[in-house]
N, C-alpha and C positions, 0 to 999 in steps of 0.2 A: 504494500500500500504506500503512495504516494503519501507525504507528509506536508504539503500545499494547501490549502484553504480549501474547503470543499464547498464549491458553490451550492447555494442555497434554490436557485429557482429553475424551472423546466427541469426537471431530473426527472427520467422513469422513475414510475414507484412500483415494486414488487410485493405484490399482498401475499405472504404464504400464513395459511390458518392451521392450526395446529390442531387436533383431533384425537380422542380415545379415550375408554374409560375415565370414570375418578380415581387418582388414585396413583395413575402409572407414570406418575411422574413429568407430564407436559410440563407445568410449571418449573418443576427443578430445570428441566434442559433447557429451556425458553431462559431463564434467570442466572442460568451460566456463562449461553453464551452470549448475553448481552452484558453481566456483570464482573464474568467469570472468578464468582465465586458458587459454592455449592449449599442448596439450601437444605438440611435434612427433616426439618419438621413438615410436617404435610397440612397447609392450610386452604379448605378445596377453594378454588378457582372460580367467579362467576366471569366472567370477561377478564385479561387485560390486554393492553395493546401497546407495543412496544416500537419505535421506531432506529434506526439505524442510516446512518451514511457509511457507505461501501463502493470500492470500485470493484467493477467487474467489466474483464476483458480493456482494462485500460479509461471507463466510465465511471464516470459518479453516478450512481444510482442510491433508491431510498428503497430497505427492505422493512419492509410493515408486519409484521409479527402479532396473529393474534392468536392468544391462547384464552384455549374456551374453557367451560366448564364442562365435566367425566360426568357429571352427575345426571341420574334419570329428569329429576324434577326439572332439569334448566331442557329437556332436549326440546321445545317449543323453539327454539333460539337457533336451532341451529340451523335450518332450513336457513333461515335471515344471515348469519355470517358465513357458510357456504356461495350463497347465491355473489357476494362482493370478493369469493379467493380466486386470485389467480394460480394455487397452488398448496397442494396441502401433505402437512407432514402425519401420517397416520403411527399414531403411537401404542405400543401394546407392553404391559410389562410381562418377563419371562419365569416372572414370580408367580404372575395371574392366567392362570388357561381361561376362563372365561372374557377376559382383556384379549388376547387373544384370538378367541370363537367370535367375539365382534368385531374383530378386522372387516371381515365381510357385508357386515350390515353398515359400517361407516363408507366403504368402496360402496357400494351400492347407492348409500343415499347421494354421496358426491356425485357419482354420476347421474342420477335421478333427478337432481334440484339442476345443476348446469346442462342433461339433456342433450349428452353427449353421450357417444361410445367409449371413447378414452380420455384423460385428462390429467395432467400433471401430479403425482401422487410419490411422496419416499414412504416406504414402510419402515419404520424406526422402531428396532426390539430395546427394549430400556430396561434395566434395573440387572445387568448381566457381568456387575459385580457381585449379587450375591448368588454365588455358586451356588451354596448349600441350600438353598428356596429355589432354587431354577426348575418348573415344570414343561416350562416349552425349549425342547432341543434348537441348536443351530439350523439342524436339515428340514426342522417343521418350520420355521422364521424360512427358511430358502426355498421351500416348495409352494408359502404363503405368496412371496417375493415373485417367482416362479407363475402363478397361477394370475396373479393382478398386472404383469408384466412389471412390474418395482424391479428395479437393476437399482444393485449398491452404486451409488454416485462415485463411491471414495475409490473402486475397486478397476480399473482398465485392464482389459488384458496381456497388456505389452509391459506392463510396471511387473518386476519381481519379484517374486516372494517378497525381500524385504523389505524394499521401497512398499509395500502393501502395508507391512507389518510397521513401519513408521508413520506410515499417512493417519493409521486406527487409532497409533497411540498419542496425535497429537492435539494438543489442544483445542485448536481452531477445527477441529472436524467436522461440528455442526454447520459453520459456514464456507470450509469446504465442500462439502455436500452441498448447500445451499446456494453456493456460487456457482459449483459444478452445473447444480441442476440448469441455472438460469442462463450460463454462456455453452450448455448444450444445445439450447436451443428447447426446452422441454417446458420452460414458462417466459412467459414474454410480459412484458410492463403491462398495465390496466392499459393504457393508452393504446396498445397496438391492440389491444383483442377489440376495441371498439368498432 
């Protein structure tokens, strides 16, 4: 990242909305990589909405981050901030199989409200530090990944084993991923899909 003044007007904005049970941790990731600290207590979510200046592909651009509420009682809501994503991170913990069995019914409704066949989607397995609570395998998260068409952003197949194994363990990975997705060409500004 350039270290120059980041113009403040005309900039794409990239809404990606964050999505998945209560619970699996949306907020911690969301509050990482925007603060990059880690939050352990769990305080549920109704809305927040977080904004970012980022270059991508050599651009200033605005990443808009909204992290929603896991919980039944808010899902009224969620129609209404699907219909405004241009891109959605779909979150499941590997602590929760039922976190998980909704993978499909959150795919489903994104495509349902935007009325599409496919549409800009990472699948994000979370909480895959704690081994010892782990219910959902690696190969069930890759056949999830597999079946929605979700490709790991972080993962190319010309990069090596290790260069793999460095990309995973770094910090910035969420907006690696996040950059990835946006200068593959997989989410485009609100402005262009208009």
């Amino acid at each position: 990242m350039a270290t120059s003044a980041v113009p403040s007007e005309n900039l794409p904005t990239y809404k990606l909305v964050v999505v998945g049970d209560g619970g699996v941790g949306k907020s911690a990731l969301t509050i990482q990589f925007f603060q990059k600290i880690f939050v352990p207590d769990y305080d549920p979510t109704i809305e927040d909405s977080y904004l970012k200046h980022t270059e991508i592909d050599g651009q200033w651009a605005i990443l808009d981050v909204l992290d929603t509420a896991g919980q039944e009682e808010f899902s009224a809501m969620r129609e209404q901030y699907m219909r405004t994503g241009d891109g959605f991170l779909i979150v499941y913990s590997v602590t929760d199989k039922a976190s998980f069995e909704h993978v499909d019914r959150f795919h489903q409704l994104i495509l349902r409200v935007k009325d599409r066949e496919s549409f800009p989607m990472i699948l994000v397995a979370n909480k895959v530090d704690l081994m010892h609570l782990r219910k959902i395998t690696r190969e069930q998260g890759r056949e999830m990944a597999t079946k929605h068409n979700a490709t790991d952003p972080r993962e190319k197949p010309e990069e090596e084993e290790e260069d793999q194994m460095a990309r995973r363990q770094s910090d910035w990975l969420p907006q690696t991923a996040v950059c990835d997705f946006v200068t593959r060409g997989l989410l485009a500004p609100a402005s262009d899909l208009m």
